[in-house]
Residue frames as qw, qx, qy, qz and C-alpha x, y, z in Angstrom:
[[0.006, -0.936, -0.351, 0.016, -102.29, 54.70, -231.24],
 [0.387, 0.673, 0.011, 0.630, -100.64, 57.72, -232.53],
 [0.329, -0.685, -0.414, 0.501, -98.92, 60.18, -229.98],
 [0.051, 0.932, 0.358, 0.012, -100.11, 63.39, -229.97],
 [0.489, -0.807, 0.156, 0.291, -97.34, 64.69, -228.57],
 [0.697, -0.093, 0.624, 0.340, -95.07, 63.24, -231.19],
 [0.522, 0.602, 0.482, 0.364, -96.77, 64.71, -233.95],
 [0.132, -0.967, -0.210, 0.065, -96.96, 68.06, -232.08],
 [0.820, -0.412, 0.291, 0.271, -92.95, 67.84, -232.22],
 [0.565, 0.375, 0.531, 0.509, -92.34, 67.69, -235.78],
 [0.215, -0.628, 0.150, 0.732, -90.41, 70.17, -237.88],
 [0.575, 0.764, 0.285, 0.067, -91.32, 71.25, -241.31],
 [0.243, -0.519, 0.393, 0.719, -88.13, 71.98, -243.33],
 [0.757, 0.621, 0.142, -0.144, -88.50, 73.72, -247.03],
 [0.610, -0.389, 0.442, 0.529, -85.68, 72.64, -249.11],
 [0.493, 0.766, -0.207, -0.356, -84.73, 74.22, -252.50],
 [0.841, 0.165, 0.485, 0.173, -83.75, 71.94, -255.33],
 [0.066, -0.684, 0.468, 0.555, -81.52, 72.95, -258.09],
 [0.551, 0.177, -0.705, -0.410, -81.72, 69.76, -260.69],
 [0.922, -0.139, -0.345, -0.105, -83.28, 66.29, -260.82],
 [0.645, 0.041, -0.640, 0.416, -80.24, 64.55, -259.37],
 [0.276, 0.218, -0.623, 0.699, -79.05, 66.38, -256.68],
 [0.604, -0.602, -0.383, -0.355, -81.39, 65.80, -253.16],
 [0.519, -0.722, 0.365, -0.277, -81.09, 65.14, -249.53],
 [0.488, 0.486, -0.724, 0.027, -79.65, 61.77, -250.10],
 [0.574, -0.058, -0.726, 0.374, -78.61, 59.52, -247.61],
 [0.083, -0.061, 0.398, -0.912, -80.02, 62.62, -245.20],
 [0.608, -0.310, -0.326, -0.654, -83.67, 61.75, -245.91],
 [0.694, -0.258, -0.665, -0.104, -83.68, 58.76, -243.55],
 [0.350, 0.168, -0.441, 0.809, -82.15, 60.91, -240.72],
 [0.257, -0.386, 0.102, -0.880, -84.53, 63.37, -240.90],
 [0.680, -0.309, -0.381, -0.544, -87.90, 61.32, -241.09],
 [0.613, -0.214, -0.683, 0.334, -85.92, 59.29, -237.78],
 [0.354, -0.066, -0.454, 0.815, -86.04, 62.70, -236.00],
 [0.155, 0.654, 0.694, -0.259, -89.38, 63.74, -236.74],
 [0.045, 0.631, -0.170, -0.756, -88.40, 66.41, -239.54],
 [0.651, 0.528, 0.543, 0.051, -90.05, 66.86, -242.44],
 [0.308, -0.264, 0.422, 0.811, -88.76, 68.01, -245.66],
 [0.545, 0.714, 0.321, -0.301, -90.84, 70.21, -248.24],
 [0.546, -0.099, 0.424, 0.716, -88.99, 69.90, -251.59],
 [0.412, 0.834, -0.041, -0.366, -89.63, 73.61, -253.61],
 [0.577, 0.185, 0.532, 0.592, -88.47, 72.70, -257.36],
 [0.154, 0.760, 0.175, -0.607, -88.32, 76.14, -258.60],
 [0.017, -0.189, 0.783, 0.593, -86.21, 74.59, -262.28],
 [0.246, 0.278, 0.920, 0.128, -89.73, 72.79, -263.05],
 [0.107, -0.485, -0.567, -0.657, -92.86, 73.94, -265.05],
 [0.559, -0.692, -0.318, -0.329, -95.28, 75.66, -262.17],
 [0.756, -0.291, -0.318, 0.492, -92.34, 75.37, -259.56],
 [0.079, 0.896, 0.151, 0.411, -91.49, 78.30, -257.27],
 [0.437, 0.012, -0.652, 0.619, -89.72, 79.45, -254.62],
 [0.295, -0.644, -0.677, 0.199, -91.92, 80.15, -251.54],
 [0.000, 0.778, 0.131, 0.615, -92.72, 84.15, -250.98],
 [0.561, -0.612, 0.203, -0.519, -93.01, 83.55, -247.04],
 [0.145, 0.387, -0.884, 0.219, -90.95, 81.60, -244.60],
 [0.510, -0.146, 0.712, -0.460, -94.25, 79.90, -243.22],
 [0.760, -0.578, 0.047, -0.294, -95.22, 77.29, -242.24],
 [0.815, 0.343, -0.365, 0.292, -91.79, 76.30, -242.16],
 [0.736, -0.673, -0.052, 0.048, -89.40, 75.83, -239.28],
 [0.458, -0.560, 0.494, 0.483, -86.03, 76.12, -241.01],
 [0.570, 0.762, -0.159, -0.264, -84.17, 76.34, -244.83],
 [0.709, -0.310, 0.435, 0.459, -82.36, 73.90, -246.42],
 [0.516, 0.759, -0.142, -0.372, -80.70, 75.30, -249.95],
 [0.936, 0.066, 0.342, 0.049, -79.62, 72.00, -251.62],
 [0.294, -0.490, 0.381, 0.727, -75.93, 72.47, -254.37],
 [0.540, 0.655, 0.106, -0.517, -76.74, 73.52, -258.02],
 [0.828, 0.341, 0.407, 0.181, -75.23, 71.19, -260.31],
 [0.660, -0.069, 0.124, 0.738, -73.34, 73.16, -262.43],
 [0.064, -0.911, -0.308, -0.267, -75.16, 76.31, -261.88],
 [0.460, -0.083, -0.357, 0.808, -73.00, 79.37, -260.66],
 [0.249, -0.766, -0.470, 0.360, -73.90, 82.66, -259.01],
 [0.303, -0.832, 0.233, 0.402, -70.86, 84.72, -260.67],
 [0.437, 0.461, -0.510, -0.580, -70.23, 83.03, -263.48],
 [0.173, 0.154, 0.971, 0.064, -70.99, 79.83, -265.65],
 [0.319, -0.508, -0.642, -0.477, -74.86, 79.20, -266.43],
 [0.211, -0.202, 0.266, -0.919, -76.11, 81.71, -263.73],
 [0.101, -0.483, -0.855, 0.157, -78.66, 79.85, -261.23],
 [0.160, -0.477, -0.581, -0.639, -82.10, 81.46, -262.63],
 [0.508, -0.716, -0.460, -0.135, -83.96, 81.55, -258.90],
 [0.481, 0.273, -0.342, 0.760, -81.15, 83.42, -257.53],
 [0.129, -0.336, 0.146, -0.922, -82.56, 86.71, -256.30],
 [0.766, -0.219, -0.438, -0.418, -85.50, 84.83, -255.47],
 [0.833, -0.237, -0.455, 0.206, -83.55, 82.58, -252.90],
 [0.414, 0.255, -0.212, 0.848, -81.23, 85.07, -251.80],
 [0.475, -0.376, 0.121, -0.787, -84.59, 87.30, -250.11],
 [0.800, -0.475, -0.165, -0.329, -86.49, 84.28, -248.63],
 [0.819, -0.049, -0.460, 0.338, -82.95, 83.26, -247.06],
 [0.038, 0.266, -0.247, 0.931, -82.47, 86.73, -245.81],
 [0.642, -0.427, 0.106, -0.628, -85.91, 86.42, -243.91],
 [0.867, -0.364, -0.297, 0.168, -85.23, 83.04, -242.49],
 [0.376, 0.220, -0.389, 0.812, -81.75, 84.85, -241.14],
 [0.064, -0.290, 0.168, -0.940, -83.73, 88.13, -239.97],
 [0.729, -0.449, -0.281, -0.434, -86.63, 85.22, -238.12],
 [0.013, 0.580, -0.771, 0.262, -83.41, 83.64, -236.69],
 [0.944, 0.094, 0.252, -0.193, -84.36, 80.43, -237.86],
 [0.712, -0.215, 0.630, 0.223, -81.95, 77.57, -239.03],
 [0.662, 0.689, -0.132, -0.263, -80.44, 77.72, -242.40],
 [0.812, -0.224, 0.503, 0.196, -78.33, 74.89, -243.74],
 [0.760, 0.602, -0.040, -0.241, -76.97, 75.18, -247.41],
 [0.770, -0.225, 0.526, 0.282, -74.68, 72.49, -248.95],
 [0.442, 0.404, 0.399, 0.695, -72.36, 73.36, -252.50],
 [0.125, 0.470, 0.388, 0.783, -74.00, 75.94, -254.04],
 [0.488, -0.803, -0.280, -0.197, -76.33, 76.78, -251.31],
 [0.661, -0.466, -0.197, 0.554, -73.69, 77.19, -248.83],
 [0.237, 0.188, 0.272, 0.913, -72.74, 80.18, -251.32],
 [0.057, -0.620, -0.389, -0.679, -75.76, 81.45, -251.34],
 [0.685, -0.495, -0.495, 0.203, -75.82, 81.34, -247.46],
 [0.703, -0.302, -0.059, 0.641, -73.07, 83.24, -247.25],
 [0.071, 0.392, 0.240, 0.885, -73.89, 86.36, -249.75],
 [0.356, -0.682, -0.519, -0.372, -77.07, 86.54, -247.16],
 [0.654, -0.645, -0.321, 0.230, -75.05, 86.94, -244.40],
 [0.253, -0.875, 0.266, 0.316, -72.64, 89.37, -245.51],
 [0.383, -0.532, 0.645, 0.393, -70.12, 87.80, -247.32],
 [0.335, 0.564, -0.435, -0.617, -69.36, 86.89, -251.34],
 [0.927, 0.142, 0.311, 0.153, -68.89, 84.19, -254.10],
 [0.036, 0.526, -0.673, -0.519, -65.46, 84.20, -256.58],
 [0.706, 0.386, -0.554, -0.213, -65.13, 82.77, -260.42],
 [0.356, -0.507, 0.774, 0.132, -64.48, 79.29, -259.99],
 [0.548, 0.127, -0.727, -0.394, -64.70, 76.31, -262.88],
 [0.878, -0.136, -0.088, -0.451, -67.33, 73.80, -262.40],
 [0.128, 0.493, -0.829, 0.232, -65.31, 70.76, -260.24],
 [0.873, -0.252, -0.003, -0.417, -66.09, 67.42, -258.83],
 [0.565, 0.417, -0.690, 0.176, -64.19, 65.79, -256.52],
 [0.798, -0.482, -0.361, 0.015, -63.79, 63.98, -253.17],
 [0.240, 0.657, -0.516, 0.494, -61.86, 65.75, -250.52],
 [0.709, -0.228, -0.635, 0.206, -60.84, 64.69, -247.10],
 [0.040, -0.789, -0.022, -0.613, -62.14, 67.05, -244.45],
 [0.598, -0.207, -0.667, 0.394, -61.02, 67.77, -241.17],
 [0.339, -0.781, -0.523, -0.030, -62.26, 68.75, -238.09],
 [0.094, 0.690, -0.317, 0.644, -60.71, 72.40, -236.54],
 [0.335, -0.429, 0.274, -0.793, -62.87, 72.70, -234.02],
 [0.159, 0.028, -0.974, 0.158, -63.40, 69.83, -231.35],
 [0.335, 0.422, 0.716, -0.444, -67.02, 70.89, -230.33],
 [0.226, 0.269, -0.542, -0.763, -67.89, 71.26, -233.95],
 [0.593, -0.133, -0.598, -0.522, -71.81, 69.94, -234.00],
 [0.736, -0.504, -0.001, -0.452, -72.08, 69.84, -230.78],
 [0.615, -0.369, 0.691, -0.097, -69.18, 67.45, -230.24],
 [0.714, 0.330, 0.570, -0.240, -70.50, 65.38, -232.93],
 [0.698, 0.685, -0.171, -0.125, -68.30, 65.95, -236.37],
 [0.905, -0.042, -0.024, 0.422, -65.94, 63.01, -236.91],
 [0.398, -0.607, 0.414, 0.550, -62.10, 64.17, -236.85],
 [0.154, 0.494, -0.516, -0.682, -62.00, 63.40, -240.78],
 [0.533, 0.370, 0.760, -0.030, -64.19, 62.29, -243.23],
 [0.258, 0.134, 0.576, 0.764, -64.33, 62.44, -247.10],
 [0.247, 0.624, 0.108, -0.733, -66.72, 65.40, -248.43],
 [0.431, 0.492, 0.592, 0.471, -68.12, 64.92, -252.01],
 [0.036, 0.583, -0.134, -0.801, -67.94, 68.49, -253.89],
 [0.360, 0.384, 0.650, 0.549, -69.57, 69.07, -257.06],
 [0.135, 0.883, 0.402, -0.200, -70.13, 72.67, -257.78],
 [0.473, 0.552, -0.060, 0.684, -68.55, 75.75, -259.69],
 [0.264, -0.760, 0.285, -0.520, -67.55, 79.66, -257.51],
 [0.554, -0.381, -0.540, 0.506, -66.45, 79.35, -253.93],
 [0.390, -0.863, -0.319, -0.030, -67.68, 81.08, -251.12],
 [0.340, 0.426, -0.380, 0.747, -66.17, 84.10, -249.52],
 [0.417, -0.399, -0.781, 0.240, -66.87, 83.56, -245.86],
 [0.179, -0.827, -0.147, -0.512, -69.08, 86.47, -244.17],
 [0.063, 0.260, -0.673, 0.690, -67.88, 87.92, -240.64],
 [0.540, -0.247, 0.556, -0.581, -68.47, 86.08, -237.49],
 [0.919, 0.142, -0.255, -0.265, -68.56, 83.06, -239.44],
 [0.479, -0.596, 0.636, 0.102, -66.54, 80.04, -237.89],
 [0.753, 0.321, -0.450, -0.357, -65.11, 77.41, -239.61],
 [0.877, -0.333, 0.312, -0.152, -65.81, 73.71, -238.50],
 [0.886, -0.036, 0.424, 0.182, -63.53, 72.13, -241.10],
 [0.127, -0.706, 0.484, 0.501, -61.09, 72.59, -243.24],
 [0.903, 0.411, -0.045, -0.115, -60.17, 70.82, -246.63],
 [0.857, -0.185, 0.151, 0.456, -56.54, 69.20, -247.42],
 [0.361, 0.594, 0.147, 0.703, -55.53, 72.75, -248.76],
 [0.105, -0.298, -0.419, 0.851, -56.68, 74.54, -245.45],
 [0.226, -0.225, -0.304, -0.898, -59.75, 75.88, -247.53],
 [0.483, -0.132, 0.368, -0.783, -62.95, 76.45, -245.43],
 [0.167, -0.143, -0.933, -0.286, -65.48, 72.93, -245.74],
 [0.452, -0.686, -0.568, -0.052, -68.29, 73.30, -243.29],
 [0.236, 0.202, -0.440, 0.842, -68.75, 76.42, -241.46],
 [0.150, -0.728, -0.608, 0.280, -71.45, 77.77, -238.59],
 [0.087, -0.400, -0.168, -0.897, -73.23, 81.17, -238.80],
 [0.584, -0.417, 0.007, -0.696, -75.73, 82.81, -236.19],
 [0.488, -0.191, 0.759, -0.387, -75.36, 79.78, -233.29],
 [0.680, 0.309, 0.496, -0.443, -78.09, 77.92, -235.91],
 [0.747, 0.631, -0.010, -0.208, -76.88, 77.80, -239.61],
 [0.529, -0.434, 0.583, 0.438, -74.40, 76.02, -241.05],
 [0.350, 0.805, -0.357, -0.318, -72.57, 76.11, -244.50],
 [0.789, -0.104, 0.577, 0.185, -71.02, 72.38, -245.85],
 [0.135, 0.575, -0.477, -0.651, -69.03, 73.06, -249.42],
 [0.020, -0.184, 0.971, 0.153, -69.67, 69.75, -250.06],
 [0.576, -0.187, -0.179, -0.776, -72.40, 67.60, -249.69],
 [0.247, -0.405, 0.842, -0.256, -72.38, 65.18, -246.31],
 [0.763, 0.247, 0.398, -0.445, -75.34, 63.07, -247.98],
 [0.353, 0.569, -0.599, -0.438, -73.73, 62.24, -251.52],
 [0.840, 0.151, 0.486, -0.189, -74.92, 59.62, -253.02],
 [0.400, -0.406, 0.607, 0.554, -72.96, 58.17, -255.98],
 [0.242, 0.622, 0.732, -0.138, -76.06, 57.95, -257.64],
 [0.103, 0.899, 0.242, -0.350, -76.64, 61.60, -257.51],
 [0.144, -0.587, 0.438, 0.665, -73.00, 62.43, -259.37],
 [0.356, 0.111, 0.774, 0.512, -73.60, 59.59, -262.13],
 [0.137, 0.667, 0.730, 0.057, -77.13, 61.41, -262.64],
 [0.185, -0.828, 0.031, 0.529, -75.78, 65.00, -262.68],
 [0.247, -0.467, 0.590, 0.611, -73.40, 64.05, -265.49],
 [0.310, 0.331, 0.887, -0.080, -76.37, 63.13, -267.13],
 [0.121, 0.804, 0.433, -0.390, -78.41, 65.83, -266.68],
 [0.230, 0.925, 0.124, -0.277, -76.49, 68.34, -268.37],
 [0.697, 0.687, 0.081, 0.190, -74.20, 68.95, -271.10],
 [0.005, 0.748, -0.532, 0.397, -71.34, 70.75, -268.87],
 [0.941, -0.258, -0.210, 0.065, -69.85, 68.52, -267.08],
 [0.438, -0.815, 0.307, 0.223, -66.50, 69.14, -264.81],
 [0.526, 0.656, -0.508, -0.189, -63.35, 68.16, -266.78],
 [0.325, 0.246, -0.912, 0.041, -62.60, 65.20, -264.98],
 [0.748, -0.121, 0.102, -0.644, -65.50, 63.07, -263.65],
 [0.881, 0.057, -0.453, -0.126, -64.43, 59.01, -264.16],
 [0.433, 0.132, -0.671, 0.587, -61.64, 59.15, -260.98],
 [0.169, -0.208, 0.501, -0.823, -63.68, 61.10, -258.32],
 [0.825, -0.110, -0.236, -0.501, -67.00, 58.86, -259.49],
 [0.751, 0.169, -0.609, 0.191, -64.67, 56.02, -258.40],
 [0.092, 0.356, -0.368, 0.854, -63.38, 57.90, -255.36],
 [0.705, -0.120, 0.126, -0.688, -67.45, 58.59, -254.15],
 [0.758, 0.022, -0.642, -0.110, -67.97, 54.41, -254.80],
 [0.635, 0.105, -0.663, 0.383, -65.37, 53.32, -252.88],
 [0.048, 0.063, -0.527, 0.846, -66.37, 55.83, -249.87],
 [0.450, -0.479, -0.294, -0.694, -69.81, 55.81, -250.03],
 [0.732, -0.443, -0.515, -0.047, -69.63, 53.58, -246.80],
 [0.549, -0.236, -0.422, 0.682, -67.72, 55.43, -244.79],
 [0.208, -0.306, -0.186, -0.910, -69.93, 58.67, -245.76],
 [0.549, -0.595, -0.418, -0.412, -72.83, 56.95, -244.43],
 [0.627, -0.267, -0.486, 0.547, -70.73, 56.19, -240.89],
 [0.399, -0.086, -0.149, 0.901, -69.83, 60.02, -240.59],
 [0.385, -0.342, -0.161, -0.842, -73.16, 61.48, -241.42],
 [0.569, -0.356, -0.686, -0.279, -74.39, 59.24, -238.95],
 [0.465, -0.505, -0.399, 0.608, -72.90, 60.73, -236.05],
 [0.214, 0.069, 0.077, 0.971, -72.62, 64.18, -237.83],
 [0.268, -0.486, -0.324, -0.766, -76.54, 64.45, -237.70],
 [0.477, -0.622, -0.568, 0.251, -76.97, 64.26, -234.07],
 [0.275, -0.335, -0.138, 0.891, -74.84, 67.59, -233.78],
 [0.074, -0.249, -0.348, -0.901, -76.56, 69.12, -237.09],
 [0.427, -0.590, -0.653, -0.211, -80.07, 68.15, -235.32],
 [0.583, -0.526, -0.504, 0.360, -78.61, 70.12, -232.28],
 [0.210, -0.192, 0.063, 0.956, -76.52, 72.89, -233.72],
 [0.120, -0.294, -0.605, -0.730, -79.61, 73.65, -236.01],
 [0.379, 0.068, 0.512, -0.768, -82.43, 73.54, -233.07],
 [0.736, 0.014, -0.257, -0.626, -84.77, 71.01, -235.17],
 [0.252, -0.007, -0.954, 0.160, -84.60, 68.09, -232.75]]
């Protein structure tokens, strides 16, 4: 028998998609262990939209865009669109999470920018600044899969949790509740080979960092496995 109580629990998250490939990944089994649900909005598809109204939802994830930019490149079509319903999850002070491209878009909502950058795809090795970073809960260093064009210009009162091997921002927190990953801690090697697929742009170097993602995919899963006990905490959807 079902507990009530259990169901009563359960978080409704609405995530925005960007292409076929790119999902929650290796995050899907996380959630559904913590009693969060995920509502994928495909606003790229025939009839697909982005929601008008932040209910019945409980939080925003905004998934990376393939080789959509914001600033330049092929300009991501649902922009404005996302850009308002993330500004009302901010102004409900509800959880927003956004990972690549989304993390950009996270970050114009809150105050702060995107710059020109060329579509890239590559594996960095991130590291931790800040020892209670997720609650306690984000390894000391662990590889980051990146596949997106721009980079973010961090609003104020943002922190950053990590760093990249350049000192450039990876994962940062916003509002006690939202966080910002350049990367994507879920990458699936899968998702890159199926990206380069998808579309006709492609980064300029794509056979070494596909190799790169392989060879790490198992130590990705290790580090998102401890990394979502903090996101489940820092985020308030346990």
């Amino acid at each position: 028998m079902q507990n009530p109580k259990a169901e009563f629990n359960i978080k409704n998250v609405c995530v925005l998609q960007h292409t076929e490939a790119e999902f929650l990944g290796l995050m899907e089994d996380h959630f559904e262990g913590r009693n969060i649900r995920f509502d994928y909005q495909r606003p790229f598809t025939v009839g697909g939209s982005v929601p008008q109204s932040i209910d019945p939802y409980d939080g925003l994830i905004i998934l990376p865009g393939g080789p959509y930019g914001l600033v330049s490149g092929h300009l991501l079509p649902s922009f404005s669109a996302e850009l308002r319903l993330t500004k009302m999850f901010l102004e409900a002070k509800l959880p927003v999470v956004g990972f690549g491209l989304g993390a950009v878009i996270l970050a114009i909502a809150a105050g702060g920018g995107a710059e020109e950058a060329p579509l890239r795809f590559w594996l960095e090795r991130a590291t931790r600044v800040d020892e209670n970073a997720l609650a306690g809960y984000m390894p000391k260093s662990f590889p980051h899969a990146i596949y997106m064009r721009d980079r973010l210009v961090l609003p104020a009162g943002a922190t950053v949790l990590a760093e990249g091997e350049q000192g450039d921002p990876l994962v940062y927190a916003l509002n006690e509740n939202c966080l910002g990953f350049v990367g994507h801690p879920g990458m699936k090697s899968g998702m890159a080979e199926d990206l380069i697929m998808e579309f006709s742009e492609t980064p300029e170097e794509t056979v070494p960092p596909l190799g790169d993602l392989r060879n790490a995919q198992g130590e990705i899963a290790i580090a998102l496995s401890e990394m979502m006990i903090g996101f489940s905490k820092h985020t308030g959807l346990l």
